[in-house]
N, C-alpha and C positions, 0 to 999 in steps of 0.2 A: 452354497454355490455362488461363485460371482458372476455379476450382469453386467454389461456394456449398453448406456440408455442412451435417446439422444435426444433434443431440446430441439422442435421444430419450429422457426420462425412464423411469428404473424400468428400463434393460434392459444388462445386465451383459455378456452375447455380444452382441456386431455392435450395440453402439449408435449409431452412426452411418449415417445415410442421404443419398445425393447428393440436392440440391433444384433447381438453378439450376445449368448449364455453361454454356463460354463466355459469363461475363461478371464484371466486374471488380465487386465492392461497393463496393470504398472507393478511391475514386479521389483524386491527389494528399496521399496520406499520407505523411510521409516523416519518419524517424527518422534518427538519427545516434547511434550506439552513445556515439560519444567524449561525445557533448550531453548523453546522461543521466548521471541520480543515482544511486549507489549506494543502495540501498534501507535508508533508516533511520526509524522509527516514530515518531520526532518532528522530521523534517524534512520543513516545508511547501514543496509547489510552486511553483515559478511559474509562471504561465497558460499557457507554452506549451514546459514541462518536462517528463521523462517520466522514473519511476525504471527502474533495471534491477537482476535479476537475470542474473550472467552466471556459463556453467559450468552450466546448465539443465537438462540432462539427466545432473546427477548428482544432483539431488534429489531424493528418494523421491515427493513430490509431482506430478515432470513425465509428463506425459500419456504413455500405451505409444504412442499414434499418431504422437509427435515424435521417437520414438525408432526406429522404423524405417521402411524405402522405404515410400515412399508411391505405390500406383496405385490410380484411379478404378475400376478394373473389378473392384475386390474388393468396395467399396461399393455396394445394392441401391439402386431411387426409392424415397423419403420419400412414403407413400400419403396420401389426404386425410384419413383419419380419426385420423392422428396428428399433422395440423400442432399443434393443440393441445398435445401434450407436448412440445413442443419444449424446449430446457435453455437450450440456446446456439447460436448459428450459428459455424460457423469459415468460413472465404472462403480458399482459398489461391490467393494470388496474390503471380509471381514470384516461386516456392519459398518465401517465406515463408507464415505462419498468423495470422489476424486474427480472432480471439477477439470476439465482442458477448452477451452474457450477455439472454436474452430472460425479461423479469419479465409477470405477467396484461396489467400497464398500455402493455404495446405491442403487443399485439393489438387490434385497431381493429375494429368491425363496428357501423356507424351508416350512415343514408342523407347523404350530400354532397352539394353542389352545384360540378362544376368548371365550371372558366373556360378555357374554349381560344378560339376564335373566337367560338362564343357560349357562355351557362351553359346545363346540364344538369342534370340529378337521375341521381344514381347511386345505384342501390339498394345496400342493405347487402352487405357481402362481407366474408370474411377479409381481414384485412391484419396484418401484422407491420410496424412501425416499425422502419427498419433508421437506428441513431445517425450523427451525422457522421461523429465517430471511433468506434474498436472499443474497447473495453475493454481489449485487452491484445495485444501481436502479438508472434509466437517468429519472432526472424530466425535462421533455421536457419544459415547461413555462420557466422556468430558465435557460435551456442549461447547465445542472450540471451532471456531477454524482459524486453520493455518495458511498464508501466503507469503508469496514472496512482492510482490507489485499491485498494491490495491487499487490503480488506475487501470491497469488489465484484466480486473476482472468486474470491474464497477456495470460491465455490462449485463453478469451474470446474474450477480446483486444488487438488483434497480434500486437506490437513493443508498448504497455505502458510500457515494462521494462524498456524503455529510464530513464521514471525516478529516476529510484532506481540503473541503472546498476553504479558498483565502475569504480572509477580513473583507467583508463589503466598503463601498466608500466612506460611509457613514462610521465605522468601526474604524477607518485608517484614518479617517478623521481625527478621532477624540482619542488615538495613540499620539498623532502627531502637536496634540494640543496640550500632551504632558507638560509637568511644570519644569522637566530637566531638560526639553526639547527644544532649540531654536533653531529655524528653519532659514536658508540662506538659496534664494534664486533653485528653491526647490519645495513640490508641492503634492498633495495625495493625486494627482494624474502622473507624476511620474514615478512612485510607487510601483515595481515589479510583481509581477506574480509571484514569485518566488519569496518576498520580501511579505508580500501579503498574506500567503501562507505563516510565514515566522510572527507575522504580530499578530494574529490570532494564539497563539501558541506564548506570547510574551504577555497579552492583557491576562492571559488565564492566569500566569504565574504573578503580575504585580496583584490581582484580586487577592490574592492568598497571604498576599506579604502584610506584617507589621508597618508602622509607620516608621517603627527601630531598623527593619530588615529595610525596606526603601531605602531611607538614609545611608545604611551601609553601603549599600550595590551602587551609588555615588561615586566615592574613592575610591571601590573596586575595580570599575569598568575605565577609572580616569586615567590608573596606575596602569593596566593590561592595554588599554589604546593609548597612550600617549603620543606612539608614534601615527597614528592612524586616524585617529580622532581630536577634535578642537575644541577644550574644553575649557571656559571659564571660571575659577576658582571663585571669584565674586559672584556672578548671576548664578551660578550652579548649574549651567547647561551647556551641553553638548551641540557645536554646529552641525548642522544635516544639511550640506549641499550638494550631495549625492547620493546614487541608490546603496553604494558600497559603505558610506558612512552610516547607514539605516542598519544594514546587515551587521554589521558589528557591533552599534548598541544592541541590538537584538539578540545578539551570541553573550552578549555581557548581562542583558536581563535572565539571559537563562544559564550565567555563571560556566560558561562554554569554556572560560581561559582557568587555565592552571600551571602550578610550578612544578616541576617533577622533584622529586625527596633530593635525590644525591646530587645531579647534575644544577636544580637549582635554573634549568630550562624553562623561559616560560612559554609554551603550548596554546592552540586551541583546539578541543575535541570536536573533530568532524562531527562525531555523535556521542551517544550519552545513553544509557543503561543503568535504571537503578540497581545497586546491589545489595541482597536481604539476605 
């Protein structure tokens, strides 16, 4: 049987209450473990992509409820005077958990007029707007969860921002102190968020490389920014005197440019996808 639960704000024992049994929320949803993305902070979607983490309930972040048996008759009714705090609704259906994250703006209470054989006037009521898709579902078989926007749901899963949080000053520091790096009337306070996210994501990759693979990514990045970037042949570094010029060493340490086969196009990949 499926259940409709809900996450009631501000209560730390027994925050959850049963709302809705038998009956299914999200109907025709269907994920495929192998279809998603590994979750990375600067890879975009495609419209009907989903990232994942998997190995779920090793992170300090997964819910204590995903983590063990789960019976309805532990959980109390959801009374009226707290439909209001509601956090989030979970719906488990077919052993899995389907996460919808409820913001002010989906609580509804205005007078309508429906349309069935004829119109009515329906006076104002509660209503909760339940989305197409959930925010985020743990298919329990697998130890996965799937999402689309892990900033959306960072509320559900108190400290998954670990993944996405940018390079601190310290860290944009000692990127910006590389040996291929010189800085021109630009400095780690004007480093972007966006840019801070990316070199967190760039130091993990130089950690990995050879001294040989460094070397290389040199003449690579000088060849694919030529027009973009200002690079000295002698010193061996890149000028950074703006945040656009960061952003594209940054696509070039994560070898973001490429030539297509036939046309001989050279590209940057908005994103990137291992293929195995």
């Amino acid at each position: 049987m499926d259940h409709v639960f809900a996450r009631v704000k501000n209560l730390r024992k027994k925050p959850f209450f049963k709302l809705i049994s038998d009956h299914t929320l999200y109907e025709g949803v269907s994920v495929s473990v192998d279809s998603c993305v590994a979750y990375s902070p600067d890879h975009n979607l495609d419209e009907d992509s989903w990232f994942k983490i998997e190995g779920f309930k090793g992170y300090d972040f997964c819910l204590d409820i995903l983590k063990k048996d789960f019976d309805t008759k532990d959980y109390d009714d959801l009374k009226k005077e707290r439909f209001s705090e509601i956090a989030y609704l979970l719906a488990i259906q077919g052993g899995n958990f389907y996460f919808q994250k409820v913001s002010p703006s989906l609580f509804i209470m205005r007078k309508s007029i429906i349309f069935g054989e004829v119109a009515k006037i329906e006076n104002p009521e509660n209503r909760l707007v339940v989305k197409p898709l959930p925010d985020a579902i743990y298919l329990k078989d697998s130890d996965t969860l799937v999402f689309r926007d892990l900033a959306g749901i960072a509320s559900i899963f108190k400290g998954i921002d670990v993944l996405f949080k940018e390079a601190t000053k310290e860290e944009v520091t000692k990127f910006l102190s590389e040996s291929f790096i010189k800085l021109e009337n630009y400095g780690v306070d004007d480093v972007s968020k966006p840019n801070r996210k990316r070199i967190g994501l760039a130091m993990t990759t130089l950690s990995t490389m050879s001294q040989e693979d460094r070397n290389s990514l040199i003449p690579y990045i000088s060849d694919y920014c030529e027009n973009t970037l200002t690079y000295d042949a002698v010193t061996g570094k890149f000028t950074i005197c703006k945040d656009d010029d960061l952003k594209q060493l940054v696509y070039g340490i994560e070898q973001r440019f490429y030539t297509t086969l036939i046309s001989k196009e050279k590209r940057l990949a908005n994103s990137v996808q291992t293929v195995v």
